[in-house]
C-alpha positions, -999 to 999 in steps of 0.1 A, spaced: 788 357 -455 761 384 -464 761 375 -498 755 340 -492 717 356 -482 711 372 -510 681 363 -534 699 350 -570 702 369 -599 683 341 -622 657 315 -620 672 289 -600 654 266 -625 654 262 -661 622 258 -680 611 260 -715 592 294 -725 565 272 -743 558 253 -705 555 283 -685 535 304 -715 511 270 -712 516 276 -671 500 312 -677 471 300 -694 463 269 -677 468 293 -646 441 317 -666 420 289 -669 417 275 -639 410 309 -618 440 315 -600 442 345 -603 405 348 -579 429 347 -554 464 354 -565 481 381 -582 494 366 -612 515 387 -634 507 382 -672 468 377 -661 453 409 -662 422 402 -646 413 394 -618 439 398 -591 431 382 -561 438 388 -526 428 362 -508 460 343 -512 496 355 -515 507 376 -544 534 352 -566 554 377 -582 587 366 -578 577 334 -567 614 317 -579 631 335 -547 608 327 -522 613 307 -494 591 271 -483 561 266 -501 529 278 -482 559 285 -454 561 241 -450 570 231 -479 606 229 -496 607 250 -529 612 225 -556 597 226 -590 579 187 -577 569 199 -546 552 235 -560 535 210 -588 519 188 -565 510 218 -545 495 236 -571 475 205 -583 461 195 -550 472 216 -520 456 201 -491 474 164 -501 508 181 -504 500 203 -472 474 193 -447 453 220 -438 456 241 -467 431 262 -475 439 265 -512 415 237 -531 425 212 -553 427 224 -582 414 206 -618 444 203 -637 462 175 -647 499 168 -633 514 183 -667 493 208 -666 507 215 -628 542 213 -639 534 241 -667 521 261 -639 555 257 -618 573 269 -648 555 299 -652 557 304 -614 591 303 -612 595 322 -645 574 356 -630 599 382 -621 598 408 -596 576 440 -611 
C-alpha cells in the first residue's frame, strides 16, 4: 500500500520538448518568475508565490484545483476565473501560449 503514495518516477504527461522550451520563454516573458522560482529562468526568482520545481508531482492546483494539464492552463492564463479568489493575476498570454507553459511546468524536475 505505501508505494501506492509514492510520487512517480516520470512526468505523468507527455509533452513535446519544442512546447515546454516555448512554455520557458513565454514564462520568461510574461514575468513569472517576479513571483515564482522557475527553473531554466535565471533571473528573477520570486517569492511571493510558490516555488514550481517539480511542479508534475504536486498535488491540486493552488490546493483546489485538480492537476490536469487543462486545468493548470486555464489557471496559468487567468487564475482568478479558474479559482475565485486567487491572488495570482491574469496573465497576458494566449490559450496556446498557456498550454506551452503547462508543458514546461510539468516538464521542471526536482533540483
Amino acid at each position: 500500500m505505501a508505494a501506492a503514495c509514492k510520487a512517480p518516477a516520470e512526468s505523468r504527461h507527455d509533452f513535446d520538448d519544442k512546447a515546454a522550451e516555448r512554455g520557458r520563454i513565454v514564462a520568461a516573458a510574461a514575468g513569472c518568475a517576479a513571483c515564482h522560482r522557475l527553473p531554466g529562468i535565471d533571473w528573477p526568482q520570486g517569492r511571493a508565490g510558490p516555488d514550481l520545481t517539480a511542479f508534475d508531482g504536486r498535488g491540486p492546483i493552488a490546493g483546489a484545483l485538480p492537476n490536469t494539464p487543462g486545468n493548470l492552463a486555464a489557471f496559468v492564463r487567468n487564475a482568478p476565473a479558474a479559482k475565485p479568489g486567487s491572488t495570482m493575476p491574469a496573465m497576458p498570454i494566449t490559450p496556446s501560449e498557456a498550454r506551452d507553459v503547462a508543458a514546461y511546468l510539468y516538464g521542471i524536475a526536482d533540483d
